[in-house]
N, C-alpha and C positions, 0 to 999 in steps of 0.2 A: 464577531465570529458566528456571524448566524445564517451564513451562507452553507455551501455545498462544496465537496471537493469531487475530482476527478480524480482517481489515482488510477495508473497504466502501470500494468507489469512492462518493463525492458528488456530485464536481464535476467539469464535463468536461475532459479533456485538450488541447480542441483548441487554445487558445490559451496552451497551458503550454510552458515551454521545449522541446528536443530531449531535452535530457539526462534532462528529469523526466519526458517519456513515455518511455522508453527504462526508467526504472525504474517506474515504473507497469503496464507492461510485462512486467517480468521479475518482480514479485509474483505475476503470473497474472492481473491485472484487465484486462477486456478493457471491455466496457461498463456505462455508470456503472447503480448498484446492486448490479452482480455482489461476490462475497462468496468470497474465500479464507479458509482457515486454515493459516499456516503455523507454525512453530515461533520459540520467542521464543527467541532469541538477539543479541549483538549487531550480525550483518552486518544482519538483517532490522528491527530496530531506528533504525538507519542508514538506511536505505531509507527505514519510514517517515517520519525524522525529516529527511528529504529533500523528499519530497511531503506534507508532513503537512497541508498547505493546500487538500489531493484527498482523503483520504481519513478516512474515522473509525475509529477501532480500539478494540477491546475486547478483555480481556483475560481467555481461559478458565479 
């Protein structure tokens, strides 16, 4: 787990809970398409596996 992820917004946040934009959020994705890369570990893991119903993730 000591590579990088990709995570891509999909799908919009507007009608997703408080808590899940609040983490969608705190990834760095701001409007859908936008495209972080953070580090894979498991708080961030977590997160995805939080929103994973927004977002796509690829693993570098």
């Amino acid at each position: 787990m000591a590579g990088k992820l990709k995570i891509t917004l999909v799908r919009s946040i507007n009608k997703a809970k408080e808590d899940q934009v609040a983490t969608v959020k705190a990834l760095g994705l701001k409007k859908i398409r936008s495209v972080v890369e953070q580090k894979d570990n498991p708080q961030i893991r977590g997160m995805v596996n939080k929103v994973s119903h927004l977002v796509a993730v690829e693993e570098i």
